[in-house]
N, C-alpha and C positions, 0 to 999 in steps of 0.2 A: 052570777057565779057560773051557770051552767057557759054563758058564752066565753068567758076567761078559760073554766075548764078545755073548750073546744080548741080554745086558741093556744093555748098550751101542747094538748095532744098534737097539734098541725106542727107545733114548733119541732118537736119531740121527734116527729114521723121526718122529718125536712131534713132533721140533722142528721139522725141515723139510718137515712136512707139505704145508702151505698155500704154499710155495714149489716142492714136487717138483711136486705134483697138484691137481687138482680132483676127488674123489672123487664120485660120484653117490651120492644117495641108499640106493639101492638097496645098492650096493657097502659104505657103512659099515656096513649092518644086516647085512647076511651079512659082514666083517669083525669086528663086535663080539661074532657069536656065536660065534666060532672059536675055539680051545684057542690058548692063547699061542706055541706053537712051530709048529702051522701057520700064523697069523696070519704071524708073521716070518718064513716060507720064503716063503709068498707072496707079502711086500712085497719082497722078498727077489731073487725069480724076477721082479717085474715091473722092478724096478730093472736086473737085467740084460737085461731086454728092450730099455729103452729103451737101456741106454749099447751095446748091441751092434748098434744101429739096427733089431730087428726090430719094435720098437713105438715109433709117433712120437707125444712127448708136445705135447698139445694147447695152447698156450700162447695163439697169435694170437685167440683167440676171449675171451678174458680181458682183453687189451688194452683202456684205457678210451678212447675220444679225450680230447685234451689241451683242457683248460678253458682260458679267456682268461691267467688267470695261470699255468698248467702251460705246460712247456716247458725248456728248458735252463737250468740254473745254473753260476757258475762253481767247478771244484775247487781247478784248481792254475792259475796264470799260470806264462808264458813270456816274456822279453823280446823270443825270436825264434819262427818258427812253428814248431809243435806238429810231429813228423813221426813220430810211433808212440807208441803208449797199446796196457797190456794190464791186465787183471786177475789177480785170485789165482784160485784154481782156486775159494774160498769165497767170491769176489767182495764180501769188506770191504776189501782193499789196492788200489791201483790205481799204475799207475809211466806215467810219462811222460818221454819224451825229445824235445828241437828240436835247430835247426841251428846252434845256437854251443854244444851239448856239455852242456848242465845235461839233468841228469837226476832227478825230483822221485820218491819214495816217497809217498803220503799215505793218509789214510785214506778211504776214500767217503763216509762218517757227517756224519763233524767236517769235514773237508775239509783237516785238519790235513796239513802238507809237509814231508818233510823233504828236505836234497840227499844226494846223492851226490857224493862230492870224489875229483876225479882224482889218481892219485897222480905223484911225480915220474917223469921222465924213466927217471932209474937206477930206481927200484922195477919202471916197467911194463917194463923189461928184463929183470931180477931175475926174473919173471913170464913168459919167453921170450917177450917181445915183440921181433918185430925195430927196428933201425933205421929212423926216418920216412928220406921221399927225400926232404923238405926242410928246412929246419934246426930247424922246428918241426915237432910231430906234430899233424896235423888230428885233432880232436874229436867234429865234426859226426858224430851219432847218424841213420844213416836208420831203426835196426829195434830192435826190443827183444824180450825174449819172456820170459816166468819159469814156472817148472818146478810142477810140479801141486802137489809139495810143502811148496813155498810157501821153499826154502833157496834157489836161484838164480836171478838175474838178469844176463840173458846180453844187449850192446847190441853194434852192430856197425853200423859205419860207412867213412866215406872213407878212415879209416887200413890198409884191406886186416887189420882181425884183429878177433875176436871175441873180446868182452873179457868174463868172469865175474865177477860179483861175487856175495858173502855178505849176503841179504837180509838177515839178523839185525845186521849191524853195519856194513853199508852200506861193507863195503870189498874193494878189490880184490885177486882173488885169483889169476888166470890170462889169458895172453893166448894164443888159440889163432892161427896164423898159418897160411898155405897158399893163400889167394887171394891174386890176382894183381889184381881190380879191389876197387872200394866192394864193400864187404857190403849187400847191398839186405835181405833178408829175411832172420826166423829165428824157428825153431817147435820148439817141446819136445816129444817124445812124451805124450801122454795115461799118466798114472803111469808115466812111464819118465824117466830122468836122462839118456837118449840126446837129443839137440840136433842139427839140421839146420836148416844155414846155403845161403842161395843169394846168388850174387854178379852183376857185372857182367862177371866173366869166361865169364859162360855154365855155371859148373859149381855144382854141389852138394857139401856136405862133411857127413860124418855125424862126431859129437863124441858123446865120454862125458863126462860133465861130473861127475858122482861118481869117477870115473878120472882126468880131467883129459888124457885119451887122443884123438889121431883116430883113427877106425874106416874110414873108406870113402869114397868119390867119386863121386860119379854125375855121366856126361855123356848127354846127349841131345838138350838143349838146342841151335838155332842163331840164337840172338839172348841180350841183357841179359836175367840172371831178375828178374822184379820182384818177385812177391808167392810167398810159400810160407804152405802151410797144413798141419799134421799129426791125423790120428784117433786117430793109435797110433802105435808105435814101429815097426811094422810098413807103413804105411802116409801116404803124402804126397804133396801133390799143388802143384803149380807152374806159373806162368804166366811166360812171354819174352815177349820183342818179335820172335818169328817167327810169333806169329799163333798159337803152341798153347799146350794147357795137357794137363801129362804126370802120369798116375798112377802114381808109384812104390811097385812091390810089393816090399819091400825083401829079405825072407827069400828071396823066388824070384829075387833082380835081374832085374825084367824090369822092363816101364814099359808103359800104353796114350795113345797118345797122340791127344788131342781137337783140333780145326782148326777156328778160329773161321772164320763166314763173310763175308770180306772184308772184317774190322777188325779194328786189334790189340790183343791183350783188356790188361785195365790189372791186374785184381786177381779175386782167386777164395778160396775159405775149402766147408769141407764140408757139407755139410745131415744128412747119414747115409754111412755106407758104400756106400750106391748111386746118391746124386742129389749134384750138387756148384752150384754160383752163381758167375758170373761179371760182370763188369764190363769196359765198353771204353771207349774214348775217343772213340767216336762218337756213347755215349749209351745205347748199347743192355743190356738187362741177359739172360744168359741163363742158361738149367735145364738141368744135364748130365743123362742117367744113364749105370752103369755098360756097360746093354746097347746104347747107340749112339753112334757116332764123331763126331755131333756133334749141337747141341745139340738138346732134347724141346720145349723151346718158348723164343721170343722175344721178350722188350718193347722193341720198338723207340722212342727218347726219351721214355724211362723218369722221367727229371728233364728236363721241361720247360723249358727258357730260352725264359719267355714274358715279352711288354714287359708292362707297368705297368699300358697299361688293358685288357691280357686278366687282368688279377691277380685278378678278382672273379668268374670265370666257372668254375666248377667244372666244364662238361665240359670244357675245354680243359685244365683243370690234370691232368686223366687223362690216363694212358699211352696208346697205343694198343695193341692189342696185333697181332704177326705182323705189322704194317704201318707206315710211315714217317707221322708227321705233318705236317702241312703247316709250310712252312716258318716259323721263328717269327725277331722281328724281332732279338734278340739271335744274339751268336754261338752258335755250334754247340761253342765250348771250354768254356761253363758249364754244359752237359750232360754234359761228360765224367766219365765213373765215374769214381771215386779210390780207392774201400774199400766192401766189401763185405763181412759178419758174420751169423755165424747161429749160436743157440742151438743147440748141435749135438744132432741125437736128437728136434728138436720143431721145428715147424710155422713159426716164427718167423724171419723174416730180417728185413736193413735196409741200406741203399744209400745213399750219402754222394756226392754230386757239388762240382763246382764253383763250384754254381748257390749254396751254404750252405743246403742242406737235405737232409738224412736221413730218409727214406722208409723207413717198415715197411712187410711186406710178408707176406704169408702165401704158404705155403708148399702148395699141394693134394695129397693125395694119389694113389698113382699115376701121377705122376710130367703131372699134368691139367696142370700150367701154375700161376702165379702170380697173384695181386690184393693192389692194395695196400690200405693198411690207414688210415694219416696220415702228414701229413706236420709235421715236426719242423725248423721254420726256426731257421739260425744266421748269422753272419755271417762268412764268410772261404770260404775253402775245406777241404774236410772230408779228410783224410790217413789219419784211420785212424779205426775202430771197434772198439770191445768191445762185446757181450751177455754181463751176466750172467748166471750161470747159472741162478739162479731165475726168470730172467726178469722183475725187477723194475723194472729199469732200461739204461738205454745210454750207454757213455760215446764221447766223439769226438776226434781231437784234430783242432785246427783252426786253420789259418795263413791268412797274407796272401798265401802264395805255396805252389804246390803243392811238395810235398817232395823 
């Protein structure tokens, strides 16, 4: 068993080579001359360096700029806007949900869709769902999230319950109930079946979704949660409408909580277990770390809402950084952050405004601060983001109206 295991991991390390890393020269040749079972401890040891964040894999420097014809394609349509997109953990699935309730599976390749069919009334009872408070049950999907292992997908919306489905046969199979508003956000533990749901009630709710169990509560929170993000099952992090954004240490219940500076943050997502990204509504993008209470550095209108005939002037399409730009002739709502993404464990982020454009961004080590990278125009406003993991692509979803 152990030598099958071996010869698996080698297959495994062979094929995603050229998507984990960029190897140096130097590193294949002392690589190829190695006995085959230190070879594989090695790839071995470096792969858990980076998934435990103590080594950040270098992605942003690989980045091409986008040619005249590169740029965004379409996967999947919506009839209404897009309001959460996530990936598989092997980033060939991709799921989408909007605000009239369709929920799409597809492929990323083919671009192939399939839906998701709500079940009746009696079934999502059947399923301990409660009773709607009106005579119909709202649909509207704000969040989605699916499970490493690629079996659940978990949406949650204005119905106040968290609804599980069986990615394999696209049907429903559990309604978890306990919040008291919309379900705003929801994140799966990294290889864990544990699920963490944040609401409009201000609370958090931890779910087994292999169990079909609630586990726990967390309160902290003194406004609407908006955006939740998870590293591990041990570990999450979330942003309100009270201006913070809280790390929850789940094993120890305790939480640290970070205080943006005079704007309310809109959305956040992990870089590593020590640095985190945020977004706000005033445009500003910023760089947590663990060791200070608020943030290591700041790009203030980060997405420019510039008029038409600054469109051609590439210093103005720059950030500034640590400091306010002059005032630009559009509004100050089409700067506003919406979603924020980052290849976790590696150098790469990306930042989605109102303005319909998605901004890479690199990541400095050290916690030095950020630069961006290109900018990736769309049209509408941008609601949520995925990074693959290999870092090959980004998906967005994107409406006429923010979500």
């Amino acid at each position: 068993m152990t030598k099958e295991y071996l010869e698996r991991i080698t297959d495994t390390v062979k094929r995603n080579k050229e998507e984990e890393e960029e190897e140096d020269d130097e590193d294949d040749d002392e690589d190829d001359g190695l006995p085959g079972g230190r070879r594989v401890a090695k790839l071995l040891r470096k792969k858990q360096l980076v998934e435990s964040g103590r080594q950040r894999l270098s992605l942003a420097a690989r980045v091409l700029p986008p040619g005249q014809q590169d740029g965004f394609k379409f996967i999947a349509k919506h009839r209404q806007p897009v309001t959460a997109v996530a990936l598989s953990k092997d980033s060939d699935k991709g799921f989408s949900a909007s605000k009239d309730g369709v929920i799409l599976h597809w492929d990323v390749e083919t671009g192939k869709s399939e839906k998701y069919l709500w079940p009746t009334e009696k079934v999502l009872v059947s399923h301990h769902a409660k009773a709607p408070l009106s005579k119909k049950r709202s649909q509207q999907v704000l969040a989605l999230a699916v499970s490493s292992d690629g079996r659940y997908l978990a949406t949650g919306g204005f119905d106040r319950h968290i609804h599980l489905w069986d990615v394999r046969t696209r049907e429903h199979i559990q309604a978890f109930s306990g919040h008291r508003g919309p379900v705003s956000c929801l994140a799966f533990g990294l290889d864990s079946s544990e699920l963490f749901s944040g609401s409009y009630d201000r609370s958090i709710m931890q779910w087994n979704a292999e169990d079909r169990t609630y586990m726990h509560c967390l309160y902290g929170h003194q406004g609407e949660i908006l955006t939740t993000d998870a590293l591990s099952k041990d570990r999450l992090l979330t942003v309100a409408r009270d201006r913070t954004m809280h790390l929850w240490k789940i094993p120890e219940e305790s939480q640290l909580v970070f205080r943006a500076p005079a704007v309310s943050l809109e959305c956040c997502c992990f870089i590593d277990d020590k640095e985190y990204l945020s977004g706000s509504d005033d445009g500003s993008l910023e760089l947590w770390s663990v060791m200070r209470k608020k943030p290591t550095h700041i790009i203030k209108n980060a997405h420019p809402a510039l008029a038409p005939s600054s469109l051609d002037s590439a210093d103005e399409k720059l950030p500034k950084e640590n400091g306010i730009c002059k005032p630009q002739s559009l509004s100050s709502a089409h700067s506003w952050i919406s979603a924020v993404a980052a290849r976790k464990g590696s150098d790469l982020a990306a930042s989605g405004a109102a303005n319909g454009v998605v901004r890479l961004w690199t990541i400095q080590p050290d916690s030095k601060g950020m630069q961006p990278l290109f900018d990736l125009p769309l049209d509408g406003f941008v609601n949520s983001l995925a990074i693959a993991k290999s870092g090959r692509f980004i998906v967005a979803g994107v409406g006429k109206l923010l979500r």
